[in-house]
N, C-alpha and C positions, 0 to 999 in steps of 0.2 A: 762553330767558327770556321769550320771547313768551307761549307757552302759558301760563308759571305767572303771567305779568304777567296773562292774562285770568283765570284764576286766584284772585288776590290784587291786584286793581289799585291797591289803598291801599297796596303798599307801595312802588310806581312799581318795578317791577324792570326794566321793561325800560330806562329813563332810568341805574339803577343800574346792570344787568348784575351783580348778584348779589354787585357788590366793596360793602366796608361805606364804602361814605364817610358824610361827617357825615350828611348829608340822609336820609338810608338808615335812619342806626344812627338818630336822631332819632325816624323811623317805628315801629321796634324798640323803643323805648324807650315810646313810645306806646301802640302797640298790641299787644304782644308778639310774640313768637317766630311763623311760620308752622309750620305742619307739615313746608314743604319747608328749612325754616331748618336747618344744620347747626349740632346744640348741638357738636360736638364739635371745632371751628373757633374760633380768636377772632374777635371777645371775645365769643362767645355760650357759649364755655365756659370762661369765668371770672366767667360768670353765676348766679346762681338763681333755677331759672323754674318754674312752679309748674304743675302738670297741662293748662293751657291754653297754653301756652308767655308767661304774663305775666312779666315780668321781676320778681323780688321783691329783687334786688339784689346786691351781689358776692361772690362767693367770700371766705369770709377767708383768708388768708396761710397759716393753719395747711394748709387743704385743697388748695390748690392745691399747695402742697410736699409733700403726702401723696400726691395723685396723680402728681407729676411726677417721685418719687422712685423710683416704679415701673417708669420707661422705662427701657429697655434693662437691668435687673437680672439677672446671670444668664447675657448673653449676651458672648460671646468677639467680637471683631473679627479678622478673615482679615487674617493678614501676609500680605506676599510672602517667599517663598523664594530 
């Protein structure tokens, strides 16, 4: 977190360490997403964030359940014998 704190020092990462606490997401909210920000992680993926990573606001219900319906589709779980 050093390096990307030198980095992106406006997002204080190193003080964070990359977990979202308020202060953090606050920053996030502010100044959007970084490059090294994982959209695919909450809550920045129940976000919408606009080609710059700025936060343009949340997911509705419908989308998040269209993408979450998709996990594990398809797939078996291994009994034991």
């Amino acid at each position: 977190m050093k390096d990307y704190d030198a980095l992106y020092p406006q997002y204080e990462l190193e003080r964070h360490k990359g977990y979202p606490t308020a202060a953090h997401m606050k920053l996030v909210w502010e100044l959007g997403a970084s490059p090294i920000h994982r959209r695919s992680f909450a809550p920045l993926k129940h976000m919408v964030l606009d080609e710059d990573g700025k936060i343009l606001g949340e997911k509705k219900e419908e989308e998040k359940k269209t993408k979450s319906a998709g996990k594990g589709a398809g797939r078996r779980r291994k009994t034991k014998k």
